[in-house]
C-alpha positions as CSV (number, residue, x, y, z in Angstrom):
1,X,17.2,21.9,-45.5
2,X,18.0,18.5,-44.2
3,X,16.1,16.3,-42.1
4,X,17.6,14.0,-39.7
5,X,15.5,11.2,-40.6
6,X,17.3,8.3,-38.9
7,X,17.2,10.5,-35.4
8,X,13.6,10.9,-36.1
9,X,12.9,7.5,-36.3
10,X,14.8,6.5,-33.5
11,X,12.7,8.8,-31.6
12,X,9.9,7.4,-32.9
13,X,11.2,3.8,-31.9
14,X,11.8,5.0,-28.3
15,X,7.8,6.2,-28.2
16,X,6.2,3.3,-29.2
17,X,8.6,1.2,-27.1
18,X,6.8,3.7,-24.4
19,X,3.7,3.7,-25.6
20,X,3.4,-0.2,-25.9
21,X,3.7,-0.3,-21.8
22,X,0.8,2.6,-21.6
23,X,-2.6,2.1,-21.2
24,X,-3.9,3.2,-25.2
25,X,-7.0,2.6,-27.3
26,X,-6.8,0.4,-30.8
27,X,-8.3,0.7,-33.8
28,X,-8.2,-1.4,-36.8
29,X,-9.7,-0.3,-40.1
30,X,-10.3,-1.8,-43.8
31,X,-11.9,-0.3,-46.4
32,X,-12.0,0.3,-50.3
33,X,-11.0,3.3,-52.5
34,X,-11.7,3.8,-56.4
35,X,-10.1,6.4,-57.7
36,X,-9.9,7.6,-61.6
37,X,-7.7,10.3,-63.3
38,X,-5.3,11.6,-66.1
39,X,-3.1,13.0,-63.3
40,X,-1.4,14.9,-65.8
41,X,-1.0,12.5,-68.7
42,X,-3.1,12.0,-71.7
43,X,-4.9,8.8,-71.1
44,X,-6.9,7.5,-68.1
45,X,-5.7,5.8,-64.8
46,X,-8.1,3.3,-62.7
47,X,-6.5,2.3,-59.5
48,X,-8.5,0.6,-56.5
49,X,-6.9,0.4,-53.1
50,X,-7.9,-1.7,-50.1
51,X,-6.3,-0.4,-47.3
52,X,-5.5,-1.9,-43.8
53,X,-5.4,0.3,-41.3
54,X,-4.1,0.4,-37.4
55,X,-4.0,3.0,-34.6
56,X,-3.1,2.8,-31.1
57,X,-4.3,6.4,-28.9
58,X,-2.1,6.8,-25.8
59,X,-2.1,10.3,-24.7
60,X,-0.8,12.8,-25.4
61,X,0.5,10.3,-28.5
62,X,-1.6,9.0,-31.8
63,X,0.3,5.9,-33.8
64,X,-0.6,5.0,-37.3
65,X,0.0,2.5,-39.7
66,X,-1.4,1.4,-43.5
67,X,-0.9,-1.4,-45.4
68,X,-3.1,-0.8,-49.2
69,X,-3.3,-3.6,-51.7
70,X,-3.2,-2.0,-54.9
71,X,-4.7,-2.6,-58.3
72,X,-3.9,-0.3,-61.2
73,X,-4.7,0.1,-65.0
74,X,-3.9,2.9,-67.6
75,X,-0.3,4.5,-68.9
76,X,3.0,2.7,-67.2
77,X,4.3,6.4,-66.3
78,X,1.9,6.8,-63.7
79,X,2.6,5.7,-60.7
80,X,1.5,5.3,-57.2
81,X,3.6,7.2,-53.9
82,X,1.5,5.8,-51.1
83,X,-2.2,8.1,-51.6
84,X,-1.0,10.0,-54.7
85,X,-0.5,8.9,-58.0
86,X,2.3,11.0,-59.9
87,X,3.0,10.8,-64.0
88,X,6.6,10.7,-64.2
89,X,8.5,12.9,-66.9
90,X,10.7,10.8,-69.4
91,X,8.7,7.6,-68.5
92,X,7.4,4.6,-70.9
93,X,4.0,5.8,-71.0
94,X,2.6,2.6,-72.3
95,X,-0.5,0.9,-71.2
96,X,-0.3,-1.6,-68.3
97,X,-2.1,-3.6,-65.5
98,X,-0.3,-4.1,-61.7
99,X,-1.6,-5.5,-58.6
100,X,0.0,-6.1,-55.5
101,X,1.3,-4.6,-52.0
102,X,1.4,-0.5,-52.2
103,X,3.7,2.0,-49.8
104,X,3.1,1.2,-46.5
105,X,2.6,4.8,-44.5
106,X,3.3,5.2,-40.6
107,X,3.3,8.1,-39.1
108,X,3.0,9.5,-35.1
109,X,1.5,12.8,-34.2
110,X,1.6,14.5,-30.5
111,X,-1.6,16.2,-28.9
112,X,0.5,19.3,-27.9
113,X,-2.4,21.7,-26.6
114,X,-6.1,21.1,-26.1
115,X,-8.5,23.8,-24.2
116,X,-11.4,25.4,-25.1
117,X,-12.7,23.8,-27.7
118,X,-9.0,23.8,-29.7
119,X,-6.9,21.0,-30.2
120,X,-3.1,21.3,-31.3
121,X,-1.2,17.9,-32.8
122,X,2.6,18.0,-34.2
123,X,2.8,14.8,-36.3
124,X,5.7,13.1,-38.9
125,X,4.9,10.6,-41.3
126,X,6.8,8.2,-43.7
127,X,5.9,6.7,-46.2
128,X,7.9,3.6,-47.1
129,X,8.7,2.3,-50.9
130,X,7.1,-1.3,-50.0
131,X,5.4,-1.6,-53.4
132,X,6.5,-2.5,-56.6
133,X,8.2,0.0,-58.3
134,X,8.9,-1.9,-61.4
135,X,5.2,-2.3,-62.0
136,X,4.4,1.3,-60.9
137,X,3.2,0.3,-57.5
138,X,5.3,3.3,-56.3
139,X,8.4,5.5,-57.0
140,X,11.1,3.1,-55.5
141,X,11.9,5.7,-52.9
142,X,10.7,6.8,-49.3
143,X,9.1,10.2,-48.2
144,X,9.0,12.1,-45.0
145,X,6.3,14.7,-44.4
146,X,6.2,17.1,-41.2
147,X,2.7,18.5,-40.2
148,X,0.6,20.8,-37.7
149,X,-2.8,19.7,-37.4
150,X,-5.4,22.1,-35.4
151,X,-9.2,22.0,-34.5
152,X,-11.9,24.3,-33.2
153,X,-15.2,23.0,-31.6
154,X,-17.6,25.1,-32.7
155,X,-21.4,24.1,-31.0
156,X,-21.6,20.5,-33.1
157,X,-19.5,21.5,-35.4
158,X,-16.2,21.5,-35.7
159,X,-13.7,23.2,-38.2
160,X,-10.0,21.8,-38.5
161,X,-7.1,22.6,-40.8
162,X,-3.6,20.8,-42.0
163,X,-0.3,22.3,-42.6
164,X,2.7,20.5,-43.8
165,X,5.9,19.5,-45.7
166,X,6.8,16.6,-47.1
167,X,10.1,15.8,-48.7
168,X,10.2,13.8,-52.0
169,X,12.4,10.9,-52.7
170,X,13.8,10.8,-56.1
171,X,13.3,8.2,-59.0
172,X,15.8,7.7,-61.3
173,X,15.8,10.2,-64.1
174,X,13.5,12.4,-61.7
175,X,13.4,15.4,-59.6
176,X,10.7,16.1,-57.8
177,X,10.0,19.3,-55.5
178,X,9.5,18.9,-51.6
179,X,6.2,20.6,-51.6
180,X,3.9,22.4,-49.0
181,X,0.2,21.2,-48.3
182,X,-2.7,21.9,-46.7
183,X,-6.4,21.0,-46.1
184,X,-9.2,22.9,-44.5
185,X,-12.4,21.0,-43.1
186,X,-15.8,21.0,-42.0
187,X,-17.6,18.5,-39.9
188,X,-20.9,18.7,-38.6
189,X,-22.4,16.2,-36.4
190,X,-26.3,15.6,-37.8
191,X,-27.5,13.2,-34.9
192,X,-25.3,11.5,-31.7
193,X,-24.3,8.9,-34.0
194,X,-23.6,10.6,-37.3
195,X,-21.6,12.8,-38.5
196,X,-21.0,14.6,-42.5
197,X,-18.3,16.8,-43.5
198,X,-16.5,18.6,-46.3
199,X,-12.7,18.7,-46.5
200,X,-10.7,21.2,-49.7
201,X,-7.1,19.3,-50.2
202,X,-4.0,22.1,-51.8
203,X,-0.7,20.6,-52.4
204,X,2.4,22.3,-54.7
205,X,3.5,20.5,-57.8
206,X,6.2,18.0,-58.0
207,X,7.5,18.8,-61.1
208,X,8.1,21.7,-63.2
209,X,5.5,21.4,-66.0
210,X,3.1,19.6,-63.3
211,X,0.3,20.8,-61.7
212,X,-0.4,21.1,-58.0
213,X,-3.2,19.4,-56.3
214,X,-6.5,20.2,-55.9
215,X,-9.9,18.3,-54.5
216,X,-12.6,18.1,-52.7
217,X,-13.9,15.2,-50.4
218,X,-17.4,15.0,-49.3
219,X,-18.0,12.1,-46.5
220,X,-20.5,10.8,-44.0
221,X,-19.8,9.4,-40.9
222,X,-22.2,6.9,-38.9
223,X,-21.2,4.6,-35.6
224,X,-23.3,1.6,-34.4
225,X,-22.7,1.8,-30.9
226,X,-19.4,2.1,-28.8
227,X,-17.5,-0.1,-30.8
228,X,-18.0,0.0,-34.9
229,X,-18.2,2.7,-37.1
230,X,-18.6,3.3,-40.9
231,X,-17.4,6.3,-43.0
232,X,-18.2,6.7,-46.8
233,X,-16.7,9.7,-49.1
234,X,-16.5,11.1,-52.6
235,X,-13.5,12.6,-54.2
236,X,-13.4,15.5,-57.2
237,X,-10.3,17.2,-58.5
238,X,-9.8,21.1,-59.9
239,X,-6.9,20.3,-61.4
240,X,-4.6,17.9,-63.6
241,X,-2.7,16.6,-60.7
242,X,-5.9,15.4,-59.0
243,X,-8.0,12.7,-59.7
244,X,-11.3,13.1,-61.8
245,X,-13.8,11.2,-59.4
246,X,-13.1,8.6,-56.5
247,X,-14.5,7.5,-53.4
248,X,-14.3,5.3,-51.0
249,X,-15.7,3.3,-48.1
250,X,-13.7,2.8,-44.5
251,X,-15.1,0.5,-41.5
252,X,-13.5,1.4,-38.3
253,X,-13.2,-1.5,-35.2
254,X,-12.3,-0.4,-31.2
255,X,-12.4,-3.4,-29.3
């Protein structure tokens, strides 16, 4: 199946063109993520990410856009694709140390029903090859995923789900799969201003001898008053694909 990226984007052009002359909500966001895992190879990767984040709500349309800073240490065929970190078959697997800009990510999603308590959004994202591929700061090639995102308000709680499918750019000397994904969620809100939540991530394996993703993220959610608001979380993986233990902490600004 092909995807006509370029028409895809030039939609996307032609909505935030739009969207820019809409009245919309910001929000800017910065944060930092630790992260540790095999990821399918024999020795250990550390990678910490500080992430810049902005998104601009104009109904019926959400607009995102992240910009990480990454630091990574451990074998040289491991390498980061925007929020995943893939071992690479036939790669140097040496040890080595990178910093410096990661895959930027962008990405639209359209609210396309919401009623009773259920919300409906059709989103795309990309994820550009902005990072270093030479030091492992990504793959050296861009990816395009295609997702349904859907919620249910149930009293304070509120269960939500993910499908999607995201198609790989190649390496050289690689061939990775274009694979499905998923997550299911839980989020409860505790008290008017706080809210904590469990969230089961699925993804199918790139490569033939890989593994496909699995983890579990466990966050907390608090906001001080109408315009700041703080979310922490901790990451486990079920499989060799995933990371071991991360977690993170995000800080969320709406002027």
């Amino acid at each position: 199946m092909t995807i006509p990226f370029r028409s895809l984007l030039a939609c996307a052009g032609l909505t935030l063109a739009s969207l820019v002359q809409a009245q919309g909500a910001w929000t800017f966001s910065a944060g930092v993520d630790h992260s540790s895992g095999k990821y399918g190879d024999s020795g250990h990767t550390e990678t910490l990410t500080l992430p810049l984040g902005i998104k601009y709500e104009a109904q019926p349309w959400t607009l995102r856009l992240t910009v990480p800073y990454v630091v990574m240490r451990g074998p040289a065929n491991v390498v980061a694709s925007g929020g995943d970190r893939i071992a690479l078959q036939g790669r140097n697997s040496g040890h080595r140390q990178a910093e410096g800009p990661g895959d930027v990510v962008a990405g639209a999603a359209w609210t396309a029903w919401q009623e009773a308590g259920w919300l409906v959004d059709f989103g795309a994202k990309a994820k550009f090859a902005t990072g270093d591929a030479d030091q492992g700061l990504s793959t050296g090639e861009n990816d395009y995923s295609l997702y349904v995102d859907v919620y249910r308000k149930l009293g304070s709680g509120t269960i939500f789900g993910t499908l999607g499918k995201r198609w790989m750019g190649d390496p050289a000397g690689s061939d990775l799969a274009n694979p499905l994904y998923g997550t299911l969620g839980w989020s409860q809100r505790l008290t008017p201003a706080t809210s904590a939540g469990l969230t089961y991530d699925y993804r199918e394996k790139l490569q033939a001898t890989g593994a496909p993703v699995r983890e579990a993220t466990v966050f907390v959610s608090h906001r001080f008053g109408d315009a700041w608001k703080v979310q922490g979380y901790v990451v486990t993986g079920f499989s060799a694909a995933s990371p071991d233990l991360g977690g993170g902490i995000l800080v969320f600004y709406s002027p």
